[in-house]
N, C-alpha and C positions, 0 to 999 in steps of 0.2 A: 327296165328296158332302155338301151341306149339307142340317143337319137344323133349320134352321130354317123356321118352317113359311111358307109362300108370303102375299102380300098385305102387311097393314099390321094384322097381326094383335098383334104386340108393338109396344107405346111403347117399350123398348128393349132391347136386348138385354146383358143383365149381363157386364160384362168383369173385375170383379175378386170376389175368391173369397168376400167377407161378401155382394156381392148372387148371386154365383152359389148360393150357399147356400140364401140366401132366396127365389130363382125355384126350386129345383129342391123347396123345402120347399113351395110353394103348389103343384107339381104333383103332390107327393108327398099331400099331404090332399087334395086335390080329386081323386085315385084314390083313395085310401079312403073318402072322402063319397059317392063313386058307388055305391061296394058298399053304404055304410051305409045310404042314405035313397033313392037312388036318380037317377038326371042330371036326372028332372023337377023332383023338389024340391031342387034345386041351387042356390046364391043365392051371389055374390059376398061378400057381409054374413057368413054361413055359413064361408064358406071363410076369411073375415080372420079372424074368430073363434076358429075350430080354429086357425089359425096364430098367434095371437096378434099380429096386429096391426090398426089404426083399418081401419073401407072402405076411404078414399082409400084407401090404401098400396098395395091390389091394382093401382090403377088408376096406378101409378108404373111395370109391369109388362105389363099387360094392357089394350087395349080396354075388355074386360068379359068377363062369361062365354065365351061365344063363343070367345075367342079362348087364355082358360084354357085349353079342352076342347081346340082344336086344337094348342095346344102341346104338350098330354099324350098324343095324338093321334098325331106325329109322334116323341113321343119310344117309345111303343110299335113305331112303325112300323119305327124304327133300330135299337131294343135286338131284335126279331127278324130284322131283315138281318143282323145282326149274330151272330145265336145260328146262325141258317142256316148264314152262312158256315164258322161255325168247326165245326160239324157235318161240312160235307160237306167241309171239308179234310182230313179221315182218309183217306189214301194209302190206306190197307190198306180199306176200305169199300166190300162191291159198292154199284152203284146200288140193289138191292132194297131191302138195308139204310138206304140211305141218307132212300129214301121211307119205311121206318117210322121213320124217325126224327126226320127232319121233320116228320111227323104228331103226334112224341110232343113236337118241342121246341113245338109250336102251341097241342096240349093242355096243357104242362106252364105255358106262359103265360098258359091261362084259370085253371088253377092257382091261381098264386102273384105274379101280378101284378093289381094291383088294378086296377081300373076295367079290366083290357081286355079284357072280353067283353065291356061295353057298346060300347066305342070301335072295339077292334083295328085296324083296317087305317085306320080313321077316315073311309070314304065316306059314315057319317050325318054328319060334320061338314064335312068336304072332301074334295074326291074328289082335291084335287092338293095334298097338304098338300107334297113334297118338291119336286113338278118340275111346273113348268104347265104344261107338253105331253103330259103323261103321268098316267093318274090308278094311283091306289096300287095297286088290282093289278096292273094293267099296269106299276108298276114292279117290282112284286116280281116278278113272272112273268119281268121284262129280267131282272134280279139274278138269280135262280136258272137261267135260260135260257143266258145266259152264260157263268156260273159249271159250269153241265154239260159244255157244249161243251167247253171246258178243260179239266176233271177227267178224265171219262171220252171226250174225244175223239169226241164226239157227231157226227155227220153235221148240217153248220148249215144244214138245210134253211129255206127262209124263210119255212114255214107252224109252224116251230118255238117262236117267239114265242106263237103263239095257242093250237096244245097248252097249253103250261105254263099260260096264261091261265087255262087250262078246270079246268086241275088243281089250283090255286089256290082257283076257285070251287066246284070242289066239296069241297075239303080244308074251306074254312070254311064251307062251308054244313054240314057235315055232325059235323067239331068244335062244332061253337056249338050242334046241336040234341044231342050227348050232357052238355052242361052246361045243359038247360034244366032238369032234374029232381033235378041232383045236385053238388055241388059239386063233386066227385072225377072227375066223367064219366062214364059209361055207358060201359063198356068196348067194346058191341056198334058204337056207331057212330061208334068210332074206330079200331078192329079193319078196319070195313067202309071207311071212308075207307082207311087204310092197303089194304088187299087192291084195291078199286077204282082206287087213281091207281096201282100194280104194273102191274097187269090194264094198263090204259089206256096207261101209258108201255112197257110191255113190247111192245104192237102198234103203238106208231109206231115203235118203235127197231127193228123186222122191219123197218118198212116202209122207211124212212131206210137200214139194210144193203142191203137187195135194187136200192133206188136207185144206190146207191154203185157196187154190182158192176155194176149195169148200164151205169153211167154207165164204170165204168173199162174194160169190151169195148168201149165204142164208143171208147175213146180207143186202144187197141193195134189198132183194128182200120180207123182212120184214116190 
């Protein structure tokens, strides 16, 4: 999967390790600039600065702002596919657990990654930052959707996709509002994310078995 982000949003992309440094150092201050001051008062001039280098230089790298923000944008979007994954590849992990703990690797990234409660999945900046046919929950929902079928041997019904869709949207709508108040989280409505996408995936996985069995009598009885 490439995690660069879609368009013509980098002038180019660093292939040796003093500029990969240097691009991944202006995304690394321009998530901390988010927390500090805020993405309105954001300014390229700002972010050379903190980095120690002239304007131009940004612009050796980047469009402009814009295209900073979706970088860092995309690279939020990876380093949680990523945490996902390695999450739910615990063999030994019912599915229940495995939804609190997705809910905790989500919360733990408004945490201790910086800018990504402003940015996360990055739909205020692009809604297709990895794949133009697909906007980022909708891939995260494939990613996880996928990746269940496999694990736990899901029934791949092909209203399955949008379940997860829905579980996605309420996992961050409901993460991002226990960080409105606290930096730590509100434990209550992340408790209640966790217990809600349980609840919710526990009645389509009824509903996904009862199809199976019914579908497998009509098949012996053909």
């Amino acid at each position: 999967m490439s995690t660069e982000p879609t368009g013509t949003s980098l002038r180019r992309v660093p292939r040796q390790d003093r500029s990969e440094q240097r691009f991944e150092l202006i995304l690394d201050t321009t998530a901390a600039l988010i927390d500090e001051v805020g993405y309105g008062n954001l300014t390229t001039s700002l972010i050379a600065k903190r980095v120690g280098m002239s304007g131009p230089g940004i612009y050796r790298y980047f469009d402009g702002l814009q295209a900073v923000a979706t970088a860092l944008a995309t690279r939020n979007l990876q380093r949680l596919l990523e945490r996902a994954t390695e999450l739910t590849s615990d063999t030994t992990m019912e599915w229940q657990s495995a939804m609190d703990g997705l809910v905790g690797v989500y919360s733990e990234m408004f945490r201790t990654e910086p800018g990504f409660r402003w940015l996360r999945l990055g739909d205020a900046i692009d809604r297709h930052l990895i794949d133009d046919a697909e906007t980022n929950s909708t891939l995260v929902a494939r990613h996880m959707a996928d990746h269940f079928v496999e694990r736990y041997e899901v029934f791949p019904r092909p209203d399955l996709l949008q379940h997860v869709e829905v579980m996605v949207e309420i996992a961050d709508s409901l993460v991002a509002r226990a960080f409105v108040a606290s930096p730590e989280g509100d434990p209550f409505y992340i408790a209640e994310a966790s217990r809600i996408l349980t609840g919710y995936l526990g009645e389509y996985l009824a509903s996904t078995l009862a199809e199976a069995e019914k579908q497998h009598l009509a098949d012996l009885g053909s």
